[in-house]
C-alpha angles and dihedrals in degrees: 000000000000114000107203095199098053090106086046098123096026101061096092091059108031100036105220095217088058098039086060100065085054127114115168138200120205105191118194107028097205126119097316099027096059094045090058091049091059102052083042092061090038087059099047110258102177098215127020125183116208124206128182137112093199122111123212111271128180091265111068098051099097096024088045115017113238119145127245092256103057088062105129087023120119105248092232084058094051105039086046092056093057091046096062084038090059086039129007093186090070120089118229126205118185131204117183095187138090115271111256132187101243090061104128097199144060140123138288087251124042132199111194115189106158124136099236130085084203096060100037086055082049092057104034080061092046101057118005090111086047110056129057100218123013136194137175122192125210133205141186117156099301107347113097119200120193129187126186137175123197105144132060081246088061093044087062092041105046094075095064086078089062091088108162126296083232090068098048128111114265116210134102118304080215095044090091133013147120133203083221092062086037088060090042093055094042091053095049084045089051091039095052082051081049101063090035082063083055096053095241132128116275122213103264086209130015116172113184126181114198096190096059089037079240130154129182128182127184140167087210127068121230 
């Protein structure tokens, strides 16, 4: 059942109109990226593309999330299956697979919330002349990092984030992390969707640290 009101308080700020052109891709559904797919299904994305070869391990179910029940799942399956639980109207395609340059297809908006600099670099060249808004959301313990690109000017300057894979911190992707973080990151991802639709600017680079109480905002990229 398709409740017509459920936007009701939200159509000031996510204009419904806009939000309906919209088809977006969240790739990596770890601890960030499901979360973004759920508010994305909460606020009525029509169409949402799911990519990710990992399955649910022990784990990831405080850090990430993800019920009892979903361990052995493919993440994609299960993250899907709450989706269409918060929303049945959104289509859900799922893609348990690792991104990979040749895909021909992906959404006009893009969430990228993998734990690699390679593979962010991989997909930034894979798709920066394909996709209309792009963010990528970046995580260690409780500093939040997020990146979007919404202008031809932030389309030069994003890849000046990409530094090497060489110079990137080694340890675990799983060493440090918090659902509560991975929410926060998410809701500042889907906010900054949120004043694209608008048609405002969105911040090219926000670094908060929660533990510091600490927020920076810039136009430029470091």
């Amino acid at each position: 059942m398709i409740h017509v009101d459920r936007d009701l308080r939200q159509r000031s700020i996510l204009p419904p109109e806009a939000l309906a052109s919209c088809s977006a891709t969240v790739i990596g559904i770890g601890a960030v990226g499901r979360q973004v797919a759920l508010q994305l299904a909460a606020v009525g994305v029509p169409k949402i593309q799911l990519v990710d070869f990992d399955i649910v391990e022990p784990v990831n179910l405080a850090a990430q999330g993800y019920l009892e029940a979903d361990l052995g799942r493919m993440k994609v399956q299960a993250t899907a299956a709450v989706c269409r639980q918060i929303n049945s109207a959104v289509e859900i395609v799922v893609e348990p697979e690792r991104f990979r340059r040749s895909k021909t297809h992906v959404g006009n908006v893009l969430f990228c919330c993998v734990d690699s600099i390679d593979t962010r670099k991989l997909i930034w060249e894979a798709v920066q002349d394909r996709v209309r808004f792009f963010v990528d959301g970046r995580m260690s313990a409780e500093v939040i990092r997020v990146l979007a690109v919404g202008s031809d000017e932030q389309r030069k300057a994003y890849p000046q984030s990409l530094f090497p894979g060489s110079e990137a911190f080694t340890g675990s992707c799983t060493a440090r992390s918090t659902i509560f973080a991975a929410n926060i990151c998410a809701g500042l991802m889907v906010s900054q969707f949120s004043r694209w639709l608008r048609k405002m600017p969105v911040d090219s680079d926000l670094t908060l640290n929660l533990l510091a109480s600490e927020m920076s905002v810039g136009n430029v990229l470091a």
